[in-house]
C-alpha positions in Angstrom: 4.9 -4.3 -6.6 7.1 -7.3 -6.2 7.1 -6.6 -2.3 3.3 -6.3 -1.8 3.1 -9.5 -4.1 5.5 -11.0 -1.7 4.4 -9.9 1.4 1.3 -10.7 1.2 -1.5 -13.9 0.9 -1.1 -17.3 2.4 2.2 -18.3 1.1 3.7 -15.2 3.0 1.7 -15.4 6.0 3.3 -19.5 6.1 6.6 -18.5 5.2 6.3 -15.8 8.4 5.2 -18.7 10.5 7.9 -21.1 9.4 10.4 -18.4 10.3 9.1 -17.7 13.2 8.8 -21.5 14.5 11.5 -23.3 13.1 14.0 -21.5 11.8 14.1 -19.5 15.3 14.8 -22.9 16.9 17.5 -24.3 14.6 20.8 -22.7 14.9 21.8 -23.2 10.7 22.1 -20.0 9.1 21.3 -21.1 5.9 17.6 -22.0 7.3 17.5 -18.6 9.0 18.2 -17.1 5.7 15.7 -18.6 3.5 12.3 -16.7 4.9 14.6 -13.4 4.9 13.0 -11.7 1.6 9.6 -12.9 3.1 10.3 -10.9 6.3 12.3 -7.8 4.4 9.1 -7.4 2.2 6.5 -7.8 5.2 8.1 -5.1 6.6 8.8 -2.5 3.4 4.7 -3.0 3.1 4.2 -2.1 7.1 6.7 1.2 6.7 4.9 1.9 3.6 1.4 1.5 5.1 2.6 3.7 8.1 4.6 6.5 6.4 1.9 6.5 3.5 -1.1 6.3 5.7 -0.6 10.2 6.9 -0.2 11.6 3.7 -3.6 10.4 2.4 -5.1 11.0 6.2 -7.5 13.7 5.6 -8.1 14.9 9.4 -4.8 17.3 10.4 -4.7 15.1 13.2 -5.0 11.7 11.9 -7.9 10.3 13.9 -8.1 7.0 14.9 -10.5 6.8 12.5 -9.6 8.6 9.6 -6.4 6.3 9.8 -8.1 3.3 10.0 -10.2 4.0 6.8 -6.8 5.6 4.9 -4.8 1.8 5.9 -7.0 -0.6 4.1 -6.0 1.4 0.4 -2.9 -0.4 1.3 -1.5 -4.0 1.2 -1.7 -5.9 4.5 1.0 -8.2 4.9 -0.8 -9.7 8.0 -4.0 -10.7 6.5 -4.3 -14.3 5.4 -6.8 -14.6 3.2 -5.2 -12.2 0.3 -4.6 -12.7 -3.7 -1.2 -11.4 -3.5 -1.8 -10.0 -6.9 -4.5 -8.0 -6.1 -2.9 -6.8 -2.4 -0.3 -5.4 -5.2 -2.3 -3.7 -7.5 -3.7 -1.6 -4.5 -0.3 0.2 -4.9 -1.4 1.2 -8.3 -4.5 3.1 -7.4 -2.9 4.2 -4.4 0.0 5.9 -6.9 -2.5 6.9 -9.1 -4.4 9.1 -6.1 -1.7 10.1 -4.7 -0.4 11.8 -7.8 -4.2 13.6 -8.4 -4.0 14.6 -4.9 -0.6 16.3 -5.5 -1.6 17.9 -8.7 -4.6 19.4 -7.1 -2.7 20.9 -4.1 -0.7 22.6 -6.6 -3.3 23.5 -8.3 -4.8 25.7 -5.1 -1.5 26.9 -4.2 -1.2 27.8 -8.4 -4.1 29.5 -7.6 -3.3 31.1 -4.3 -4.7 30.3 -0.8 -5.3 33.2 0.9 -5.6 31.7 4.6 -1.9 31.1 5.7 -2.7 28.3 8.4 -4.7 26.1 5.3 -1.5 27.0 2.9 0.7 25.6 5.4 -1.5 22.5 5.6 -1.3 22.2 1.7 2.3 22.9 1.3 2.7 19.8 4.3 0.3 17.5 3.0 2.5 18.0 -0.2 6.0 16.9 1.4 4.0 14.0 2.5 2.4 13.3 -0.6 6.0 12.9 -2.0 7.3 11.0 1.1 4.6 8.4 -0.4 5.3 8.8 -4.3 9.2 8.2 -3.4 8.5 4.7 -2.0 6.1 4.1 -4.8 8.8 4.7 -7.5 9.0 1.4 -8.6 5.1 1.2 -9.3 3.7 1.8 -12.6 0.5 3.8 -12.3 0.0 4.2 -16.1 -2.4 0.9 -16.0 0.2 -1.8 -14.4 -3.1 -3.4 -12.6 -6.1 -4.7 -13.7 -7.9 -3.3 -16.0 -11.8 -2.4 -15.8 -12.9 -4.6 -18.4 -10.9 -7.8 -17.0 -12.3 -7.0 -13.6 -15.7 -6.7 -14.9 -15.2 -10.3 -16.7 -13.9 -11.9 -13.2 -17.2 -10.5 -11.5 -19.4 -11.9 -14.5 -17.7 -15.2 -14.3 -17.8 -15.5 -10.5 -22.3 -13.9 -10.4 -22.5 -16.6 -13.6 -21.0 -19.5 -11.4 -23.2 -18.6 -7.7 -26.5 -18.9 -9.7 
């Protein structure tokens, strides 16, 4: 959660540029070093986004497409305009489908599949599944975002202030 918070939004996206423009130029380490959690987090999000994206893809050969659609469940570290807070909390639903997915895959293998090929897919799509779930330790899915009735406030408080 910290990373996506970190790695994300227009603080991030101006600590990236700093790095890249000035401390690139000047040869102190201590400068170099002070956009280094910035960058380290940036990346943990894009491995995350990568490695995670396949394991949500639905198509056996993750289209184009399909990818495209599974990537934006996930924080993007190179979008500008981002509430960091909320880039984070996408790991919470994320967690939260990734786990229902797993515990409906066992369920059909609980229950047997009979074609080989599609339980081979399952058992697959599983290792994946926990690929994801292992770099989402840290991430409380038990309600660690916001909640339904403090989103549904935000909304009425920004329709209240348009009109």
């Amino acid at each position: 959660m910290a990373a996506a918070r970190n790695a994300t939004g227009p603080w991030a996206n101006f600590s990236a540029l700093l790095d890249g423009v000035v401390a690139g130029t000047i040869p102190s380490e201590t400068v170099r070093n002070v956009f280094q959690d910035t960058q380290d987090n940036r990346q943990f999000v894009r491995a995350l986004k990568i490695l995670g994206s396949s394991a949500l893809s639905v198509s056996p050969r993750m289209a184009v497409y399909d990818l495209a659609r599974v990537e934006r469940l996930f924080p993007d570290p190179d979008a500008f305009f981002r509430n960091p807070i909320s880039e984070a909390n996408k790991l919470v639903v994320l967690k939260q489908i990734a786990v229902q997915q797993r515990t409906r895959n066992d369920q059909a293998l609980a229950d047997g599949i009979d074609d080989p090929t599609l339980q081979s897919e399952v058992i697959r799509k599983n290792f994946e599944i926990d690929r994801l779930l292992s770099l989402l330790e840290g991430v409380d899915a038990s309600g660690g975002g916001v909640n339904n009735d403090l989103q549904n406030q935000i909304l009425q408080d920004i329709m209240s202030k348009r009109g």
